[in-house]
C-alpha positions as CSV (number, residue, x, y, z in Angstrom):
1,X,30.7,-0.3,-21.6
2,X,28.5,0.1,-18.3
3,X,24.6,-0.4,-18.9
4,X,22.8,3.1,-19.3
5,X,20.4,1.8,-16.5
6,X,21.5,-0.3,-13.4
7,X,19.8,-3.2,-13.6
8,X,19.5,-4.0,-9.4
9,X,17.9,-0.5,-9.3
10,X,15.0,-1.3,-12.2
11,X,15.1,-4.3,-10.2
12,X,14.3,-2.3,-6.8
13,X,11.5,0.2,-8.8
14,X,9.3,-2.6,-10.6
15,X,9.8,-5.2,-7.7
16,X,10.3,-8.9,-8.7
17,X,7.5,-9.9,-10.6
18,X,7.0,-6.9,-12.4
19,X,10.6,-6.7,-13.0
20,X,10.4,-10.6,-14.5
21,X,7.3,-9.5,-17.3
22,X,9.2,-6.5,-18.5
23,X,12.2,-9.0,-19.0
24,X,9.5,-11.3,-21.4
25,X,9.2,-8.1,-22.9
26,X,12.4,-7.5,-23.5
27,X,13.6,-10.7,-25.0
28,X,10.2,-11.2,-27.4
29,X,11.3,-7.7,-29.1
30,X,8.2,-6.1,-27.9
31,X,10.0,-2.7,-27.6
32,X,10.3,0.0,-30.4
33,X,12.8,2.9,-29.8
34,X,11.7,6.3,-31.0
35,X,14.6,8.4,-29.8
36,X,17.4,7.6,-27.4
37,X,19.7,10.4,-26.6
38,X,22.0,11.4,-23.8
39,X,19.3,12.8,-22.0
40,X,15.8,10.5,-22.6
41,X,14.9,7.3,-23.9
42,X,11.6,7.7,-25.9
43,X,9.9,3.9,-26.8
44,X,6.6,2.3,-28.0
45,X,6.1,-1.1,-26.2
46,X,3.6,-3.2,-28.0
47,X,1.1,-4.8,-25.3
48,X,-2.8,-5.0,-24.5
49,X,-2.6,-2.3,-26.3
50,X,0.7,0.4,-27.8
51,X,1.8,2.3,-25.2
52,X,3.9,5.2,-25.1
53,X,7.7,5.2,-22.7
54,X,10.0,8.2,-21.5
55,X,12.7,7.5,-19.5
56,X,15.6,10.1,-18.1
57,X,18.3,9.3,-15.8
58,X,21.7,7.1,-15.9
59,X,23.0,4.9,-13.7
60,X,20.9,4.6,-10.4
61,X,19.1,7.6,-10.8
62,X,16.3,6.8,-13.1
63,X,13.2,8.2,-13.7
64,X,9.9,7.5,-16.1
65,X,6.5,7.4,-17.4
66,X,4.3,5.2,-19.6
67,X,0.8,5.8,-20.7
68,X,-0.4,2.2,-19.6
69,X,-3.0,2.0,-17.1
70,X,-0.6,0.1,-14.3
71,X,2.0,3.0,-14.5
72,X,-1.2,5.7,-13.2
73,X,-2.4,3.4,-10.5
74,X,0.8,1.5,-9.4
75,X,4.0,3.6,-10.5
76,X,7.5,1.8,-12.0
77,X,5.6,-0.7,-15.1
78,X,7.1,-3.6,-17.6
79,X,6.9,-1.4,-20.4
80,X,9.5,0.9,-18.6
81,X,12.0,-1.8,-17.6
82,X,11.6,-3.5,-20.8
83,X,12.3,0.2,-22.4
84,X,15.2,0.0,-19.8
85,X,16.3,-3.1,-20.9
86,X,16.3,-2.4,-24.7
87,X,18.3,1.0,-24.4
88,X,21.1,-0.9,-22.0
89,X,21.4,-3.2,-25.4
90,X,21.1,-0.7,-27.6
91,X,24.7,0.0,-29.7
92,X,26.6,3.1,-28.8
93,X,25.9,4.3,-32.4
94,X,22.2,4.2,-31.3
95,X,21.9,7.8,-29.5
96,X,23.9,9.3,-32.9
97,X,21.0,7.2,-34.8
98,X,18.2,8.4,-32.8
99,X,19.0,12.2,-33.2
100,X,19.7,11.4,-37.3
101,X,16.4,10.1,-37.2
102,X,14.3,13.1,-35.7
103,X,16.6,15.4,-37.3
104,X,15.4,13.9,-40.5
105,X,11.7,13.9,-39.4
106,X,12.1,17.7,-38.7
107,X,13.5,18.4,-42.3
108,X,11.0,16.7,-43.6
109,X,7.9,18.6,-41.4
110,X,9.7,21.9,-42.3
111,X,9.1,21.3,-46.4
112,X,5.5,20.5,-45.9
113,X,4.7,24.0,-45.2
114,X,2.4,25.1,-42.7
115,X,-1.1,24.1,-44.3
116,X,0.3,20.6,-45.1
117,X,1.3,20.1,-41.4
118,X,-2.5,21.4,-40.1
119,X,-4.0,18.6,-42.5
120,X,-1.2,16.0,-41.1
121,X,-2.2,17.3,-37.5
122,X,-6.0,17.0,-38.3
123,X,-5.6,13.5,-39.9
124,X,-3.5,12.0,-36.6
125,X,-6.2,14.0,-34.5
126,X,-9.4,11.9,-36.1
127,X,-7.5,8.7,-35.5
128,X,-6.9,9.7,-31.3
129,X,-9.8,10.8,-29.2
130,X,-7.1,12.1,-26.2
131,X,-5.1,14.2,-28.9
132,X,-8.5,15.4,-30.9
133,X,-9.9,16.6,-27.1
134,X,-6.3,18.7,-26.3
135,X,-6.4,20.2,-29.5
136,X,-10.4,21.0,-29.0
137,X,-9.3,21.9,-25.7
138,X,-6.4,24.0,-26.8
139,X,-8.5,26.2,-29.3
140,X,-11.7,26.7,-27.4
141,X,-9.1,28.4,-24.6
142,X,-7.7,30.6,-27.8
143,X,-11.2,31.5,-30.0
144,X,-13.8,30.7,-28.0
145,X,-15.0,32.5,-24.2
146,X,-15.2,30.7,-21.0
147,X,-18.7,29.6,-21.0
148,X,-18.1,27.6,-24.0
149,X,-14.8,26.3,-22.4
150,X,-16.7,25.3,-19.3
151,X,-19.7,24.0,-21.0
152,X,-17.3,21.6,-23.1
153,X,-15.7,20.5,-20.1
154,X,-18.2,20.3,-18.0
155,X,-20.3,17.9,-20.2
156,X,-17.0,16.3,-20.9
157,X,-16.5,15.4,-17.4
158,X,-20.3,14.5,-16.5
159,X,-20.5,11.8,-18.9
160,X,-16.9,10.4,-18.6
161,X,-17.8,9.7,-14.5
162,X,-21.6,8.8,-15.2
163,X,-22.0,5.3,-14.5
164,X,-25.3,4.1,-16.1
165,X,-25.7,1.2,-13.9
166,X,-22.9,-0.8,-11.5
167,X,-19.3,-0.4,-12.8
168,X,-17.8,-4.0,-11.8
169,X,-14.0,-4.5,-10.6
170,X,-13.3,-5.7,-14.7
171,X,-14.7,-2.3,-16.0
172,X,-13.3,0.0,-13.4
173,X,-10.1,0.3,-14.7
174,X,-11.3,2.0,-18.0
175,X,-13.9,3.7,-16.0
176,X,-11.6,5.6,-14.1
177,X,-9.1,6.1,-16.9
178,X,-12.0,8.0,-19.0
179,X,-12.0,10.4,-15.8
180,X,-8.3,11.0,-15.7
181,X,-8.5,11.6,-19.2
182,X,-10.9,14.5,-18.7
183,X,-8.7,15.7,-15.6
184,X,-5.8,16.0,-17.9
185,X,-7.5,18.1,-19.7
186,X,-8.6,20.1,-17.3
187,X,-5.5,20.5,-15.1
188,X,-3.1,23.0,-17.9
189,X,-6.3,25.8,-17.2
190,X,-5.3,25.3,-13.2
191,X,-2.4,28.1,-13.8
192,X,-3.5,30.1,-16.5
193,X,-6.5,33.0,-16.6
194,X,-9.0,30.0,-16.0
195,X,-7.8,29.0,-12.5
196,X,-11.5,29.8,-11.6
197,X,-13.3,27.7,-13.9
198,X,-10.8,25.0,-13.0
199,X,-11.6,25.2,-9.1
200,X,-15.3,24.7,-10.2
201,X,-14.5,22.0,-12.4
202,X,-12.5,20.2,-9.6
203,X,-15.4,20.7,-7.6
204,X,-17.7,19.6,-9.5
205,X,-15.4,16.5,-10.2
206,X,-14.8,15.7,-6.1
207,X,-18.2,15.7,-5.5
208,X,-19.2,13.4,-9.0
209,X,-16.6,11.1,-7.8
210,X,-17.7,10.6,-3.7
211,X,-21.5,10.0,-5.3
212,X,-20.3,7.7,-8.0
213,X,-18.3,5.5,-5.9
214,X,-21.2,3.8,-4.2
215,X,-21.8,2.2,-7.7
216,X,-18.0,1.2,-8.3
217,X,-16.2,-1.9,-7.4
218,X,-13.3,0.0,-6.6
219,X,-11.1,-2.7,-5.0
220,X,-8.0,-1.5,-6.7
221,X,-8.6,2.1,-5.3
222,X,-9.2,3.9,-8.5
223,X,-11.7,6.9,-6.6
224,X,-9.9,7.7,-4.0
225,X,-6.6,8.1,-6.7
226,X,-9.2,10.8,-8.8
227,X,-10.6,12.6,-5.7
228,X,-6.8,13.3,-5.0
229,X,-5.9,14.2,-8.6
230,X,-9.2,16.5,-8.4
231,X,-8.3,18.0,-4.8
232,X,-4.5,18.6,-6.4
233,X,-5.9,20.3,-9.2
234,X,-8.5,22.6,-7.0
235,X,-5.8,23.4,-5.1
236,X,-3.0,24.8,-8.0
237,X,-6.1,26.5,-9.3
238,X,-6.9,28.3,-6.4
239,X,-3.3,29.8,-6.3
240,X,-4.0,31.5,-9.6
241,X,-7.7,32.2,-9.2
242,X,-7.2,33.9,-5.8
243,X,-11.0,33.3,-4.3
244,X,-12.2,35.3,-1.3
245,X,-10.1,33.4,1.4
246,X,-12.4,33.5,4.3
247,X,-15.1,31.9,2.4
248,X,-12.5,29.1,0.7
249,X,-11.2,28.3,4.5
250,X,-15.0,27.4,5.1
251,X,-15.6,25.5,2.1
252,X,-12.1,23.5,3.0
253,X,-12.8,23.1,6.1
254,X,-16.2,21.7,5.5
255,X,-15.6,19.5,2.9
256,X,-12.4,17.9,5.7
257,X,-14.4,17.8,8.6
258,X,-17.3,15.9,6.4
259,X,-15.0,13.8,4.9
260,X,-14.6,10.1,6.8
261,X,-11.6,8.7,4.1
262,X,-9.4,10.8,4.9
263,X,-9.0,12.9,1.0
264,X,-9.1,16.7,2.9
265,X,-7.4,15.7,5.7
266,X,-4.2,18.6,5.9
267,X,-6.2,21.1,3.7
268,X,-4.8,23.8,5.9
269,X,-1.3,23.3,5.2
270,X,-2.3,21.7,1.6
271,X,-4.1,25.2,0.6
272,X,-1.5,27.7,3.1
273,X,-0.6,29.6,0.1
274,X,-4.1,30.3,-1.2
275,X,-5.5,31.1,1.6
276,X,-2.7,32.9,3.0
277,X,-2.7,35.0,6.6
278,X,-6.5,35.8,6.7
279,X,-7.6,32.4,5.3
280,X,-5.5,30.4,7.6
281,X,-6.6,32.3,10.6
282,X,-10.3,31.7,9.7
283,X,-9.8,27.3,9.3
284,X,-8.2,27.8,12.7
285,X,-10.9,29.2,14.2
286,X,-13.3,27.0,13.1
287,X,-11.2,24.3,14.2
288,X,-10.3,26.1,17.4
289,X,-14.4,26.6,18.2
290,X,-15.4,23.0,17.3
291,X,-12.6,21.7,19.7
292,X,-13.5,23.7,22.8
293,X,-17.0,22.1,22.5
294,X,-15.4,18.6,22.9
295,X,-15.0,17.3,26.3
296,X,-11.6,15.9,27.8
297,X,-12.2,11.9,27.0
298,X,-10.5,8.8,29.0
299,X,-10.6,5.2,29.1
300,X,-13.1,3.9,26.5
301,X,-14.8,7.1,26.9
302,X,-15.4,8.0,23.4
303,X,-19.0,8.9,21.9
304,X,-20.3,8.9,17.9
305,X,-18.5,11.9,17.2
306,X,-15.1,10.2,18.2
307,X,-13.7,10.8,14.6
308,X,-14.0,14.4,15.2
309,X,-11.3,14.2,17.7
310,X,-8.6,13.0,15.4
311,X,-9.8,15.7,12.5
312,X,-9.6,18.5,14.5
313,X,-6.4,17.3,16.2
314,X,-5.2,17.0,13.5
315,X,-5.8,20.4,12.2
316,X,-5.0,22.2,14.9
317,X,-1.5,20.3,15.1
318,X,-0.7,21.7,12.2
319,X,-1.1,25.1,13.5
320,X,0.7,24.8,16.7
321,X,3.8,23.0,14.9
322,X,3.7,26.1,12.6
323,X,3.7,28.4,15.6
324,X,6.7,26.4,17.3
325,X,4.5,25.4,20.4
326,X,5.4,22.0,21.4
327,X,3.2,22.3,24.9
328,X,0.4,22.8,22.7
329,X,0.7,19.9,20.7
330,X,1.1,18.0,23.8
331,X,-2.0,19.6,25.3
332,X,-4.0,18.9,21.9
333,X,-3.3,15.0,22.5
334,X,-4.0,14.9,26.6
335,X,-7.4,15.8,25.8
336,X,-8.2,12.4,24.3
337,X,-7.0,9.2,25.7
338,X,-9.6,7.1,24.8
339,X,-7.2,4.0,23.8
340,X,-3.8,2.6,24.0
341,X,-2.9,4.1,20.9
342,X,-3.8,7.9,22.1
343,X,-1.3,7.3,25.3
344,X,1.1,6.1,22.4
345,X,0.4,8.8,20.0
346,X,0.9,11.2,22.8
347,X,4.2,9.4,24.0
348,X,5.9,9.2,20.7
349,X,5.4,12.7,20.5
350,X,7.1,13.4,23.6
351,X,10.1,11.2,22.6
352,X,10.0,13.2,19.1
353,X,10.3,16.3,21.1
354,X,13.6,15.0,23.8
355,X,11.4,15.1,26.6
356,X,11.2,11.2,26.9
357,X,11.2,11.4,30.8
358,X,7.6,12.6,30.1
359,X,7.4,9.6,26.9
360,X,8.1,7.4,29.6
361,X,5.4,9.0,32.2
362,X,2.2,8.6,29.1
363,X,3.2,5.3,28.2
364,X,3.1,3.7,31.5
365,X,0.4,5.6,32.4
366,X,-1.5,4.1,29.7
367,X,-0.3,0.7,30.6
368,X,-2.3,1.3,34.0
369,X,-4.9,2.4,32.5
370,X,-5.8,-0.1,30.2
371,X,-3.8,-3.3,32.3
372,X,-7.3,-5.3,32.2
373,X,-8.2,-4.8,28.0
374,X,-6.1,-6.8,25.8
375,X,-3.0,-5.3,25.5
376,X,-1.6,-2.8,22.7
377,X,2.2,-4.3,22.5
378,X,3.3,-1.3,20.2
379,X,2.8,0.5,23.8
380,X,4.3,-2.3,25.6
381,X,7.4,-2.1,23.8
382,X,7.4,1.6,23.6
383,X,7.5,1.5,27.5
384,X,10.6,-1.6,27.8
385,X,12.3,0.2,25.1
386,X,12.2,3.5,27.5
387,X,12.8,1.7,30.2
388,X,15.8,-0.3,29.1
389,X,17.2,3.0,27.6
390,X,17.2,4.7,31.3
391,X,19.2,1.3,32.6
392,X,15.8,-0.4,34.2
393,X,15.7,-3.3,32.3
394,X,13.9,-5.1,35.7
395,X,11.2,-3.1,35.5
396,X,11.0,-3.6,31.6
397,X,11.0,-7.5,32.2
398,X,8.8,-7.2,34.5
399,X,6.3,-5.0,32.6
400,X,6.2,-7.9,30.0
401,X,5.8,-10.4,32.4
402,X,2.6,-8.5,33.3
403,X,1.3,-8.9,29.8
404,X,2.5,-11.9,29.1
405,X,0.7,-13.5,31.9
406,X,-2.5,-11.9,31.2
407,X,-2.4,-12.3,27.0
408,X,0.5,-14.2,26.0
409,X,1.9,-13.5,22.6
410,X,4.8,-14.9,20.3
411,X,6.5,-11.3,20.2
412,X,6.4,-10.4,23.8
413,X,8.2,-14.0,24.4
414,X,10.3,-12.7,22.2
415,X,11.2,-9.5,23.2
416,X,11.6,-11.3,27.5
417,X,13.8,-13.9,25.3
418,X,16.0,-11.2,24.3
419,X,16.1,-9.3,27.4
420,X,15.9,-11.9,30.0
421,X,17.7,-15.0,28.2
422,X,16.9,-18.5,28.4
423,X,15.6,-18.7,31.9
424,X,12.8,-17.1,30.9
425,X,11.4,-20.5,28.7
426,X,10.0,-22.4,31.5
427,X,8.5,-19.2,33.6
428,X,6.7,-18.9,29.6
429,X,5.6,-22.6,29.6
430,X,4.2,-22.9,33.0
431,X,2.1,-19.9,32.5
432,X,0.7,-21.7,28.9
433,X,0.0,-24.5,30.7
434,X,-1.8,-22.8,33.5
435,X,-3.9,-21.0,31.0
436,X,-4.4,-24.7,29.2
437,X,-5.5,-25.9,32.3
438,X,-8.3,-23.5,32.9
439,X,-9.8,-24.6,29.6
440,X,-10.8,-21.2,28.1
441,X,-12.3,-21.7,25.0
442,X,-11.8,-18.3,23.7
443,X,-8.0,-18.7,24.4
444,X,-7.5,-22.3,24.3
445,X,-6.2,-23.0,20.0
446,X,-4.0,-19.9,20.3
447,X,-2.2,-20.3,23.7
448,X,-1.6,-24.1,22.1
449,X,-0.1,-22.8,18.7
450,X,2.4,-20.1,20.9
451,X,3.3,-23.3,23.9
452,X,4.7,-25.6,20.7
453,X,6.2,-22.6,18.9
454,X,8.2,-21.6,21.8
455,X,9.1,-25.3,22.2
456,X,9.8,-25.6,18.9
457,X,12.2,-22.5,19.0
458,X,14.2,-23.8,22.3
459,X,14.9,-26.9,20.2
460,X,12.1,-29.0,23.0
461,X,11.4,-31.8,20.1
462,X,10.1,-34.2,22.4
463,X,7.7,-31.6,25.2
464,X,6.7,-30.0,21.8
465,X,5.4,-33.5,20.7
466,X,3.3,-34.4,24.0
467,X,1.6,-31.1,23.5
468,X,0.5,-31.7,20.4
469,X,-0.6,-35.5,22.0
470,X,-2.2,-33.7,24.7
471,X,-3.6,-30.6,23.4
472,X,-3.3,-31.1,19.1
473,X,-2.4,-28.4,16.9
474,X,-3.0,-26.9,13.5
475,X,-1.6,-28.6,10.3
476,X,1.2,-25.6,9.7
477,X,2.5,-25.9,13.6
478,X,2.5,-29.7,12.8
479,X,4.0,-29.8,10.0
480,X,6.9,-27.6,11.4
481,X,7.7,-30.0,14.3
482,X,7.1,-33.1,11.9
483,X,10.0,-31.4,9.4
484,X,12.4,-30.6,12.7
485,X,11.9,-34.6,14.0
486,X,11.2,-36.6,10.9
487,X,14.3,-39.0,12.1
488,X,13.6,-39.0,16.1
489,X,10.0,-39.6,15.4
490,X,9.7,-41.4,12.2
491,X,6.6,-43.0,13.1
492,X,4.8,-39.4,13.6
493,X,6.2,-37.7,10.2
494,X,5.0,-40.9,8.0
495,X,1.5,-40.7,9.5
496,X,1.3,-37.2,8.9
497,X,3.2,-36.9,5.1
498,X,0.7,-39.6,4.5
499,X,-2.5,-38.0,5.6
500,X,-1.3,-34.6,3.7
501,X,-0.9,-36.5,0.7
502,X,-4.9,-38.1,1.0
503,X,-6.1,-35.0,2.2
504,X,-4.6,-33.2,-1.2
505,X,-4.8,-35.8,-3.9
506,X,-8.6,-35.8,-3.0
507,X,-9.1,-32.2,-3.1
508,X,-7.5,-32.1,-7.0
509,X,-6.2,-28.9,-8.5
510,X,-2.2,-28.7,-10.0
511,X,-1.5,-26.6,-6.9
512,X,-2.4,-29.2,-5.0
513,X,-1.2,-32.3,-6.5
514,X,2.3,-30.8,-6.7
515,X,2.1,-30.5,-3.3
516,X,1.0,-34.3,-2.6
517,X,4.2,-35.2,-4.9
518,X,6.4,-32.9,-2.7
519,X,5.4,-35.1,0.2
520,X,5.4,-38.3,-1.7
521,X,9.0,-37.7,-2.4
522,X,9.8,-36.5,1.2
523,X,8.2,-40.3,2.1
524,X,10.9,-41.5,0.4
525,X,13.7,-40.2,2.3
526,X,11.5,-42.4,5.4
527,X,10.9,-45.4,4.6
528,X,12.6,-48.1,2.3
529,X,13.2,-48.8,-1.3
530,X,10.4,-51.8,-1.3
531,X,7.7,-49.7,1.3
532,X,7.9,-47.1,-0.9
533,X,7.4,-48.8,-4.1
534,X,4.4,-50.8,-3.1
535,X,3.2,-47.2,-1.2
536,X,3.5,-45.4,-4.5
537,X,1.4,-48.1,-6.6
538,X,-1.1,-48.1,-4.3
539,X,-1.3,-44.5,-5.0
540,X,-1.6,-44.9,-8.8
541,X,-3.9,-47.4,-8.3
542,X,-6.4,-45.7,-6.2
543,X,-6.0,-42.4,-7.9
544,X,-5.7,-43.7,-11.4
545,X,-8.5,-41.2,-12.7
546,X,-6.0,-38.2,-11.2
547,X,-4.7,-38.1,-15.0
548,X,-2.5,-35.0,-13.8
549,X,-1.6,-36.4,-10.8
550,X,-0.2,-39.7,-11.0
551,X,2.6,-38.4,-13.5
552,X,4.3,-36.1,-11.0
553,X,4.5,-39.8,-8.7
554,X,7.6,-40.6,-10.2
């Protein structure tokens, strides 16, 4: 009988490692199966703490939720592919079993009567703050007005994002997770006859959150994951609550054009239905007046308000894709190009639009404009790839030879390798050693590193080895041309798998005596059966105190 779940695609959701821990999971019988039926898989996965599975799908096409902390910040969790797992093993009596059971359950309920089931309700309620708050929630929305409601709510959210001191990166996680927790709450009122107080608790939320973040390590991204949750909230609410639209299209565009993270960014189309005709024609004017007082900017020509450029493009691009006017979205992006990446920006657009004649134009215009900065190759190989595509692969070689010789780089050898062939190796070579030659400090390690790599990759063993003689190298590249000509230059690869192991045995750790060992064992693929012995004992002689070491010697 096929598995309910395809494994390769749990596999594909939870990625390797994730996949692995829900597998442990699995196997130690950490998964309890509420209901499983031919539409939803219902579980309790005993972990850090007991956490709560729904999955729906067959086949390929699965999908889920967990109430673990790693499914809210990172999606597709071990508790859902261990919940996977366990339902693929599950018998086929098991979905029969699972509906016997509830069905039971309901029977049961339906005796109790109706003031039984409030105590039972009450009872469960006591024992879970996040059930006791819906409930609270639930009937202060019923019996009570919306100035209680918001009162509750709003004290509710105040003290769940106060931070009473420095939240550090081991705290943040339940930090944030209090928040969310009030933001559940708050979100079922964004539809309903609250849609107001919801916008104003959203609000209040956004701006909580951007002052509270200052004191948050939030390495794992948690603020910016609420501000959106808050923003997404605001923005259902304002559907239902219907505010003036004029003065929300201020507000919105404010709080975008303020914002330097990028939260707002979009709020025009994000917010199109609430504000409908009249708002939308009020953010672009804003947007429209703040633009004009811009000036055209060029080469490096940017000033402090630089960010401004890309907001309001932004904005406005929105509007002219709406309208349909593709030389107005091509205008918006001539006005500023101030870097490599506006003539790009501006050329991939072209392209986007079938007018690559004028891609082609931008991007080697912006090739002459900037020839003398260090080079932007996503534009170089925008250009060759143009190029190429209209049969002028010269001129695309040649364009990279420009480059090459100014600021040579692995991927632009690369990309003349491909074009060019093999002729284009020692043309690539002389130019390293020309640079080498000049003795530029700033350029010197990494114009070594790319001369053996190439050298390495056209299989030139024994050039590769008299620049590392002549010019050294770091202990990666070395090790690669040690590993490619550890039986044409025996001599060179003991010295080194020698020095490695030193260099690691002294600097302790298991990571790195593991390492040593892997070494210590290459050595003995080198050098015979009585050099290695007496190398080895000198090892477990010197490093006899290396208790964890000396054991992985052999």
């Amino acid at each position: 009988m096929a598995a309910r779940f395809d494994v390769g695609k749990l596999r594909e959701l939870a990625g390797d490692k994730v996949f692995a821990r829900g597998e442990t999971y699995y196997r130690d019988g950490s998964v309890s199966i509420i209901r499983i039926d031919n539409s939803r898989v219902l579980s309790q996965v005993a972990g850090t703490e007991d956490y709560r599975c729904e999955l729906a799908g067959r086949g390929k096409r699965i999908e889920g939720a967990c109430s673990c902390p790693a499914f809210e910040g990172f999606g597709f969790c071990k508790h859902l592919v261990a919940t996977a797992l366990t339902a693929n093993s599950a018998s086929p009596e098991a979905e029969a079993e699972g509906s016997a059971t509830l069905d039971r359950i309901k029977r049961h309920l339906r005796e109790k009567g109706v003031e039984r089931l409030v105590e039972l309700v009450i009872e469960l309620a006591e024992q879970d703050a996040e059930l006791f708050r819906k409930l609270d929630l639930a009937a202060t929305a019923q019996f009570g007005d919306a100035i209680q409601l918001g009162e509750q709510l709003r004290k509710a959210l105040d003290s769940a994002v106060r931070t009473r001191g420095h939240v550090d990166y081991a705290d943040a996680r339940e930090w944030a997770a209090g928040i969310r927790s009030v933001l559940k709450t708050i979100e079922p009122l964004a539809s309903g006859s609250h849609g107001a107080l919801a916008m104003q608790l959203a609000e209040r939320a956004i701006e909580s959150l951007r002052r509270a973040q200052e004191s948050v390590d939030d390495s794992d991204g948690h603020c910016g994951a609420l501000v959106e949750y808050a923003r997404d909230i605001h923005a259902k609410a304002a559907i239902s609550a219907r505010p003036e639209p004029v003065s929300l299209a201020r507000k919105l565009y404010k709080r975008e054009m303020e914002d330097d993270l990028g939260f707002f960014a979009g709020s025009a189309e994000y917010y199109s239905e609430a504000l409908g005709e009249t708002g939308l024609a009020e953010y672009r004017r804003l947007a429209t007046e703040a633009w004009e007082k811009l000036p055209p900017v060029g080469s490096r020509a940017r000033t402090d308000v630089s960010y401004q450029y890309d907001q309001l493009k932004g904005i406005l691009d929105f509007f002219a894709q709406r309208d349909g006017d593709n030389d107005a979205r091509i205008a918006l992006r001539t006005k500023d190009l101030a870097s490599p990446w506006s003539y790009l920006q501006l050329a991939e657009l072209c392209r986007e639009l079938d007018r690559e004649d004028d891609a082609l134009k931008w991007a080697e215009e912006g090739l002459w404009i900037f020839e003398d900065d260090e080079p932007d190759n996503r534009l170089v190989f925008f250009a060759t790839e143009l190029l190429c595509k209209k049969e002028r692969k010269d001129d695309a070689v040649a364009q990279l030879w420009r480059v090459f010789e100014r600021s040579p780089d692995g991927a632009l050898y690369d990309r003349l390798r491909k074009l060019a062939g093999l002729d284009v190796c020692a043309h690539a070579i002389r130019i390293l050693e020309q640079h080498l030659s000049a003795k530029d400090p700033r350029r010197a390690w990494h114009d070594t590193e790319l001369l053996i790599e190439i050298l390495l990759k056209e299989k030139m063993l024994d050039e590769a080895w008299k620049a590392v003689y002549a010019h050294g190298c770091s202990t990666g590249t070395k090790e690669k041309l040690v590993r490619a000509t550890e039986k044409t230059h025996t001599n060179e690869a003991l010295a080194f798998y020698k020095a490695r192991v030193e260099v690691l045995a002294r600097t302790g750790g298991d990571p790195s005596y593991k390492q040593a060992a892997g070494y210590v064992k290459r050595l003995s693929t080198l050098q015979n059966a009585s050099e290695h012995a007496a190398y080895v004992a000198d090892l477990r002689l010197r490093f006899a105190r290396r208790r964890t070491f000396v054991p992985l010697l052999g």
